[in-house]
C-alpha positions in Angstrom: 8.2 0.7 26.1 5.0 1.2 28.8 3.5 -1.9 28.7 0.1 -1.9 30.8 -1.5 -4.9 32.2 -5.2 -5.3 33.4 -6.4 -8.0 35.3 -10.4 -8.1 36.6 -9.8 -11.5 38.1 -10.2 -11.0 41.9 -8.6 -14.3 43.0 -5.3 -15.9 43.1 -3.5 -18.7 41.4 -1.1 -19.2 38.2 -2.5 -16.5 36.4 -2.0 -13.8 38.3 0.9 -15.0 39.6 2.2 -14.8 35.8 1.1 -11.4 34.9 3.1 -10.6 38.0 6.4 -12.4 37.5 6.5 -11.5 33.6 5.9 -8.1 34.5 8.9 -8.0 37.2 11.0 -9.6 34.6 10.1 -6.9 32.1 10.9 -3.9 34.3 14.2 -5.5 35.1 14.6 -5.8 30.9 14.2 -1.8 31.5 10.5 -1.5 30.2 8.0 0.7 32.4 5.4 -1.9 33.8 2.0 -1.3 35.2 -0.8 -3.5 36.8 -3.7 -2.2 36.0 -6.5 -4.0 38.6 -9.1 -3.2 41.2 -8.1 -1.7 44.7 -9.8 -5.0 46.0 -8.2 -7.4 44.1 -5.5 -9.6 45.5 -3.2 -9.1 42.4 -3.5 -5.4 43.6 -3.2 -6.4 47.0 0.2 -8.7 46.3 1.8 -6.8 43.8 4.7 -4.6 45.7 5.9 -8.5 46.6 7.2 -8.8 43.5 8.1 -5.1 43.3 5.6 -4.4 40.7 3.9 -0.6 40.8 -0.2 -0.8 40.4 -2.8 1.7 38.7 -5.9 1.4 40.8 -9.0 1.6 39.1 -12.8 -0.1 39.2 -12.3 -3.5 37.6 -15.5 -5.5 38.7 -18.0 -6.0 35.4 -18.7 -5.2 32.1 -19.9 -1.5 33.0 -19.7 2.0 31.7 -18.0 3.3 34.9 -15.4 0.6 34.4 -15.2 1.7 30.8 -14.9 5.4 32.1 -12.4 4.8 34.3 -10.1 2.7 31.7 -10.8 5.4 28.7 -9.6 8.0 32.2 -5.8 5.6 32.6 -5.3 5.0 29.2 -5.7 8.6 28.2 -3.3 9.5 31.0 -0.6 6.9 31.3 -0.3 6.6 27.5 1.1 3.2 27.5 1.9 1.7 23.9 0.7 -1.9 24.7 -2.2 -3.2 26.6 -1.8 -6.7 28.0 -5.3 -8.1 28.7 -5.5 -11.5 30.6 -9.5 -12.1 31.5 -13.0 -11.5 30.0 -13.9 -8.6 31.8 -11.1 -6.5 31.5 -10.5 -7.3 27.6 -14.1 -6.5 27.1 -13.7 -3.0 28.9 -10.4 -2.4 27.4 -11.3 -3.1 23.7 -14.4 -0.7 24.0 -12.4 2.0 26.3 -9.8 2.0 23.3 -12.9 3.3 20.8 -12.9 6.1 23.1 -9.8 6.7 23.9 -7.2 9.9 22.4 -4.9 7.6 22.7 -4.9 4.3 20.6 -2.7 1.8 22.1 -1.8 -2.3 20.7 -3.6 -4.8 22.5 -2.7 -8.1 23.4 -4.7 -10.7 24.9 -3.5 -13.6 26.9 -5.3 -16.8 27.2 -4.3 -18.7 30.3 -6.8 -21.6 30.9 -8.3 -23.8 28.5 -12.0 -23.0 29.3 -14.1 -23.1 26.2 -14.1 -19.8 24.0 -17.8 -18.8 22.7 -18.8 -17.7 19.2 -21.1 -15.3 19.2 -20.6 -11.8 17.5 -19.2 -10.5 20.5 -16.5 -12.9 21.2 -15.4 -12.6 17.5 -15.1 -8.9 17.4 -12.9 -8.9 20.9 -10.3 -11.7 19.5 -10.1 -10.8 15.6 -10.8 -6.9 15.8 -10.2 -5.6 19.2 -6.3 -6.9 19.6 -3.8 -7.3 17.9 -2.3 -10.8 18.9 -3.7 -13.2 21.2 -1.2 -14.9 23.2 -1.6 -18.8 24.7 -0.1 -20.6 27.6 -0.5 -23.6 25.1 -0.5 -25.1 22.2 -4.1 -27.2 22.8 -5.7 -23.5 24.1 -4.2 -22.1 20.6 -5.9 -24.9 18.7 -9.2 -24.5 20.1 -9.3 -20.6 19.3 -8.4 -21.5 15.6 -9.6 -24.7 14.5 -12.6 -23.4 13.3 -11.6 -19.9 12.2 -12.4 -17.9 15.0 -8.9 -16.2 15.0 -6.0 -16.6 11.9 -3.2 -18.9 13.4 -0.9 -16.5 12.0 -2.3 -13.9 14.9 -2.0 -16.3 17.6 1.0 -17.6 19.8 1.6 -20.4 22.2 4.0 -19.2 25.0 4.6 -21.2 27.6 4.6 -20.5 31.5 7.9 -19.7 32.8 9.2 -20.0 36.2 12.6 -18.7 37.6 14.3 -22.1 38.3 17.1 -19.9 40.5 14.5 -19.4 43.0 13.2 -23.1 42.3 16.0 -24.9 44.0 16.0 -28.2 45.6 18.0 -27.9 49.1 17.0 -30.9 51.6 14.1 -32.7 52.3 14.8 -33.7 56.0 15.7 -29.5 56.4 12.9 -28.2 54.3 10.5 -30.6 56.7 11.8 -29.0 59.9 11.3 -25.6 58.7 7.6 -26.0 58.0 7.2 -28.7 60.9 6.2 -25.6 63.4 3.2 -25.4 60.6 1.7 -28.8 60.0 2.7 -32.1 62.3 4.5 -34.0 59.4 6.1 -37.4 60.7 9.4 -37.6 60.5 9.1 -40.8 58.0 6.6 -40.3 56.5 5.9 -40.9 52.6 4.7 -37.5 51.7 2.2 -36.4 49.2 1.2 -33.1 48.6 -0.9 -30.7 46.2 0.2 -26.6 46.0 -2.4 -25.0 44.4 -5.8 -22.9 45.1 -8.6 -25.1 46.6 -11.2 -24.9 43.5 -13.5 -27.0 42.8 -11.8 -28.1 39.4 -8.4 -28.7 40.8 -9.4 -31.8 42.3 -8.2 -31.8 45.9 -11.7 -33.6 46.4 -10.9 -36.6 44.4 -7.1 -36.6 45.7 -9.0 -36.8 49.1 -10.7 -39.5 48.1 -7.9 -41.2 46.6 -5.8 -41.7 49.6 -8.6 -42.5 51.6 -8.3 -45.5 49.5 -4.7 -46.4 49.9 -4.4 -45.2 53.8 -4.2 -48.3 54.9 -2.2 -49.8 52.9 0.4 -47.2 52.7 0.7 -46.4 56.8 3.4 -44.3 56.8 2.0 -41.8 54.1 0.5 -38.5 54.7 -1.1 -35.6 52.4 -0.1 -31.8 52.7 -2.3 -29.6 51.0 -1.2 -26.0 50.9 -3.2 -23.3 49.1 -6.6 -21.7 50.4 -10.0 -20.9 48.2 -13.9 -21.4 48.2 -13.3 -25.2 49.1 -11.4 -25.1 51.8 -13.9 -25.4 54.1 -15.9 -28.5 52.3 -11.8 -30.4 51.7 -11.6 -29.8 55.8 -15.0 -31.4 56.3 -14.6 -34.7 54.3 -11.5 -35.5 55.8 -12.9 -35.4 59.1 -15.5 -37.4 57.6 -13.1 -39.9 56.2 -11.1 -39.8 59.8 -8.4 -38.5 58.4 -7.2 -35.5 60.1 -3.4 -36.8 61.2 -3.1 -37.7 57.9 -4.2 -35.1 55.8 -2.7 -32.2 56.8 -3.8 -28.4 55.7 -1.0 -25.7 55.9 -3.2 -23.0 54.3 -2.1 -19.9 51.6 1.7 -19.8 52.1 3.4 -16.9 50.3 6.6 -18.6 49.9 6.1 -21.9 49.0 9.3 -23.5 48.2 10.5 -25.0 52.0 6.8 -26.7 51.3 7.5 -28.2 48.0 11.2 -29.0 48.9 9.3 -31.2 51.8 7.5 -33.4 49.5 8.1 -37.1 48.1 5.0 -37.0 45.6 3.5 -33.9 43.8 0.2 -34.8 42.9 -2.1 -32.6 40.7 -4.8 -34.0 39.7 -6.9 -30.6 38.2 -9.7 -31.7 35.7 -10.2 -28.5 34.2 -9.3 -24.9 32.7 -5.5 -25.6 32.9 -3.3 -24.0 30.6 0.2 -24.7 31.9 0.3 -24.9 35.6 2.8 -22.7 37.6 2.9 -25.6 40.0 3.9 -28.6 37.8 6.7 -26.7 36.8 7.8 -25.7 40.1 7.4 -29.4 40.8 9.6 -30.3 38.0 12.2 -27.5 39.0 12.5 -29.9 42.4 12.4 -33.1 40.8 9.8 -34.5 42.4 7.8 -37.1 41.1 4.4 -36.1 40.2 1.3 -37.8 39.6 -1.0 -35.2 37.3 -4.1 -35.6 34.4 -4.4 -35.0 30.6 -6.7 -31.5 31.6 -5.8 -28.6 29.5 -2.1 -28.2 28.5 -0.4 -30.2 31.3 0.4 -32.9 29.5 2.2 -30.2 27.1 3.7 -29.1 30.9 5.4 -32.3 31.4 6.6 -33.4 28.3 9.7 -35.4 28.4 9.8 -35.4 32.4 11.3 -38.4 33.7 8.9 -38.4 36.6 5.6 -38.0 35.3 2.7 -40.2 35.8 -0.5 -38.7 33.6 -3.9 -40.3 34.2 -7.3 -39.7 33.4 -9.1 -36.5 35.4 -11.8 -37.3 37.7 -10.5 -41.3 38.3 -10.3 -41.7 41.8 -9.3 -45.3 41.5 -6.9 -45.0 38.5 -5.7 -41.8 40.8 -5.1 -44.4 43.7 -3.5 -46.7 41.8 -0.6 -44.1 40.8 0.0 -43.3 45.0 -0.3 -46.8 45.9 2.8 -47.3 43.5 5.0 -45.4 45.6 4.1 -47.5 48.4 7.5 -49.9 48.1 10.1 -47.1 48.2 10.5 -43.5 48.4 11.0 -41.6 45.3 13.9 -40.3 44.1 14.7 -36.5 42.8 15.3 -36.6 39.1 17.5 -34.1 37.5 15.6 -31.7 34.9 16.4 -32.2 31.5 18.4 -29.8 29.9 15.5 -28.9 27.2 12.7 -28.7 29.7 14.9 -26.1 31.2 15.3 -24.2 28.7 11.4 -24.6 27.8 10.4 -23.5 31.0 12.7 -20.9 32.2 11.0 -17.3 32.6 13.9 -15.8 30.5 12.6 -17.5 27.5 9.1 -16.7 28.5 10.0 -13.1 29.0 12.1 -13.1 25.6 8.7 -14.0 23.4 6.6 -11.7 25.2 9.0 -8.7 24.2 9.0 -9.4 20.6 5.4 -10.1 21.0 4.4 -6.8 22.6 7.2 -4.9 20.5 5.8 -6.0 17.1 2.2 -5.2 18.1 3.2 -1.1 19.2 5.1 -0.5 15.8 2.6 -1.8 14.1 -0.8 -0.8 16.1 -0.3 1.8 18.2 0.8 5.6 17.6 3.2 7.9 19.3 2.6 9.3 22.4 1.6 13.2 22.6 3.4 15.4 24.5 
């Protein structure tokens, strides 16, 4: 099976990081797997990391070129299933296909839990122009059906997975002196840390803010914050502000990020928006940290019978300081993964609905190839 995926989005964070690792899991399943993106985009750009082959074409806006140059790669690769994953490239996928020879399924993938509009436009994309619509969640899958939009029977939560092989926990005291040469972390100190892209809505600010409030009672205690993005520059000025810069500590985009999350005592994510599942809870979980998170989106879905979670309300600094002031007595201990959030989470099950997901929708939808 060819499976094509498009991506428009031009950033970096769970989402693209899932289109890449499903697809590396597919083409080791034996499926052909391309990324269809824009030469400029960073899923484009960071693609061959995870040995995944990319069709470059103009994937910017809802334009006829971009609709020329889709109808151009699906006519020519062929490819049985489309795998769509954002609004623009659905949009120029679904009309490309009504001018396309060649009629492939299509499948789109909702990864955040952003509202969905209801215009006429929106309706035709997710109940005419594919043929499933895939969520990261069941809370994203109830607000695309509760009123009718899409037939539940066309929709399906499938959860995030993560390869918890390449997840492993080794040592905190080793994992700290491998990243010291990057960031001054104490040796010990009471560390809390955030892995994610620095947007607006993932709530770095109020973490900030947070331990600003429990700094001085908790003097030991530091914050890492790895991950870059549009706020990285506004985080790095209101912790100067705050006089906080030996305790707050920036260690940037990392492409490897496991020494960094082996290093920590307290995950903390406190996002208060557009989640669906969150690569980085569950790469927290897969090191059995203990993480301090919010109700946005589908992560209370994420954490589900985790020993180790603390969920509060998004956007409460206080409530937010209460949770890290609680770890003030002792450090944390790692807590072994439950058997069923390992299965839930692990990218072979994730892998394993997404084949009979894209296999049902080209014996159904799309035609054979011509020669």
């Amino acid at each position: 099976m060819l499976i094509l995926h498009t991506e428009s989005s031009h950033g970096w964070g769970g989402q693209e990081i899932r289109v890449l690792t499903e697809s590396r899991e597919l083409i080791k399943r034996g499926h052909q797997v391309l990324v269809a993106a824009d030469g400029d985009s960073l899923i484009a750009q960071r693609a061959a990391d995870y040995d995944v082959p990319v069709h470059r074409l103009r994937l910017k806006k809802k334009r006829f070129a971009e609709v020329r140059a889709m109808v151009a790669a699906i006519n020519t690769l062929q490819p049985d299933v489309m795998s769509t994953h954002s609004s623009t490239d659905h949009w120029v996928v679904a009309v490309a296909r009504l001018f396309a020879q060649h009629k492939p399924a299509v499948i789109r993938t909702r990864h955040v839990s952003a509202p969905v509009g209801r215009g006429m436009g929106t309706r035709w994309l997710y109940r005419s122009a594919c043929a499933a619509i895939v969520t990261t969640g069941e809370s994203i899958r109830a607000h695309l059906t509760h009123d009718g939009l899409v037939a539940r029977e066309k929709v399906f939560s499938i959860p995030t997975g993560i390869d918890l092989g390449f997840f492993k926990s080794t040592d905190r005291q080793q994992a700290r002196a491998k990243i010291k040469h990057q960031v001054a972390i104490d040796t010990d100190t009471l560390l809390f840390g955030n892995i994610a892209t620095l947007r607006s809505w993932k709530g770095q600010h109020d973490l900030i803010q947070a331990f600003a409030l429990v700094a001085t009672e908790l003097p030991k205690a530091q914050l890492l914050i790895v991950g870059d993005g549009p706020q990285a520059e506004s985080l790095r000025a209101l912790v100067a502000s705050l006089g906080l810069k030996t305790r707050v500590l920036f260690a940037g985009h990392r492409a490897d990020v496991r020494d960094y999350f082996d290093a920590l005592d307290v995950f903390v994510f406190p996002s208060y928006a557009n989640e669906g599942i969150p690569q980085a809870i569950l790469q927290a979980m897969a090191y059995g940290l203990a993480i301090i998170t919010t109700t946005a989106g589908a992560i209370e879905e994420a954490v589900a019978g985790y020993p180790a979670a603390t969920v509060i309300a998004p956007r409460d600094v206080a409530q937010l300081a209460e949770a890290m002031r609680g770890f003030g007595q002792k450090v944390p201990r790692r807590v072994l993964l439950p058997e069923a959030i390992c299965q839930r989470i692990d990218i072979g099950a994730m892998t394993d609905q997404m084949i009979a997901i894209y296999e049902q929708a080209a014996s159904t939808a799309s035609p054979p190839r011509s020669s």
